[in-house]
C-alpha positions in Angstrom: 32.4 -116.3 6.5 33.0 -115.0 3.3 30.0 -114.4 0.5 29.3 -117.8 -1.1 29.4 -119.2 2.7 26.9 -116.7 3.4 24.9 -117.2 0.5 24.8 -121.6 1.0 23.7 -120.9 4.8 20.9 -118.7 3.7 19.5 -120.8 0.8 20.0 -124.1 3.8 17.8 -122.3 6.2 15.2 -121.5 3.5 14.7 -124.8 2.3 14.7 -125.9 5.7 11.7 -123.2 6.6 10.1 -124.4 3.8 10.5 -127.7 4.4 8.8 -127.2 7.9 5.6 -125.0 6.6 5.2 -127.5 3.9 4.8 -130.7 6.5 3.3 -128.2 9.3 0.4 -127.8 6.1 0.5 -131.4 5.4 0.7 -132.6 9.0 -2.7 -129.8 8.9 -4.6 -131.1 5.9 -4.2 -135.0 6.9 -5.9 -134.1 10.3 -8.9 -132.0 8.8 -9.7 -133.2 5.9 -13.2 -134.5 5.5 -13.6 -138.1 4.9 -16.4 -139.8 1.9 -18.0 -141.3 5.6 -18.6 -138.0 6.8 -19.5 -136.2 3.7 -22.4 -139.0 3.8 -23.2 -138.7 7.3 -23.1 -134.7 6.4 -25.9 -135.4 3.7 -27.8 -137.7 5.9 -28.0 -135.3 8.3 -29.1 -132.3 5.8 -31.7 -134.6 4.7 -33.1 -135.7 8.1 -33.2 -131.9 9.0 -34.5 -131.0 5.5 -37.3 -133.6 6.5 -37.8 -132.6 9.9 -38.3 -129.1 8.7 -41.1 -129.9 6.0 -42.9 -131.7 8.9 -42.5 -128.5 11.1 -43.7 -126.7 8.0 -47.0 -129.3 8.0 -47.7 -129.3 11.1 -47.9 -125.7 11.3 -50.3 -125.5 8.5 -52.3 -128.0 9.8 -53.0 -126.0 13.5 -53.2 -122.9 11.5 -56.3 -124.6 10.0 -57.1 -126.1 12.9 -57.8 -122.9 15.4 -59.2 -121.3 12.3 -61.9 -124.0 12.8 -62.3 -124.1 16.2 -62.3 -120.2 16.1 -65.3 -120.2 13.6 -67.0 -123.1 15.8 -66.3 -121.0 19.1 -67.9 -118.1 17.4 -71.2 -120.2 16.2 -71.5 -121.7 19.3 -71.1 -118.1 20.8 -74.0 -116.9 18.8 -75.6 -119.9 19.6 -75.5 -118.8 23.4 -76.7 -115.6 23.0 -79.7 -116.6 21.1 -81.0 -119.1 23.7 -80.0 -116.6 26.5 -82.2 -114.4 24.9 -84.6 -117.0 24.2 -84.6 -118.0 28.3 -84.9 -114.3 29.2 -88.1 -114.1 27.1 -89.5 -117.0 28.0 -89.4 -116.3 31.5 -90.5 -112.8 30.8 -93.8 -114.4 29.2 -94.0 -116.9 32.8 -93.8 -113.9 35.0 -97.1 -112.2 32.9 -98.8 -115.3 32.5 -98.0 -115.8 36.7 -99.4 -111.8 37.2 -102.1 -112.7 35.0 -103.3 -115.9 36.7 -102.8 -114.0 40.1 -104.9 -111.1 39.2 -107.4 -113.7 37.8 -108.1 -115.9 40.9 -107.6 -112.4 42.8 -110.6 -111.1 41.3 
């Protein structure tokens, strides 16, 4: 094989490699590429979760608010308890005298 032989051979074989790489990326981008059906059901998507995310976002706020009302409720009602606890001890404080006192009354 003399030099212009050798020279045809090697220009053959690297058209025919690039031949191959450029169908092999063809061949790749036909199979991947991303279709105007997709790219809508992409953005559908995006905006369902961007919706479902602002509702997350409410509903958060809106228990946040919520057990900071209860927890202001539960402490007035709290408060409420101790005062008529206290109010229950003393009144049966004052029945217990008033009892003591009628018994030392009909005692003497």
């Amino acid at each position: 094989m003399d030099r212009t032989e050798f020279v045809i051979v090697t220009a053959v074989i690297l058209f025919i490699a690039f031949a191959l790489g450029w169908f092999a990326s063809w061949v790749f981008h036909r199979f991947t590429r991303v279709t105007g059906a997709d790219m809508a059901e992409l953005d559908r998507m995006a905006s369902d979760l961007h919706q479902a995310e602002e509702t997350r976002d409410e509903a958060i706020t809106y228990l946040q608010q919520r057990e900071a009302e209860l927890t202001g409720q539960l402490g007035q009602t709290e408060a409420e308890l101790g005062a008529a606890m206290e109010g229950l001890r003393e009144a049966r404080q004052e029945t217990e005298e008033l009892r003591a006192y009628i018994e030392r009354i009909n005692a003497g």
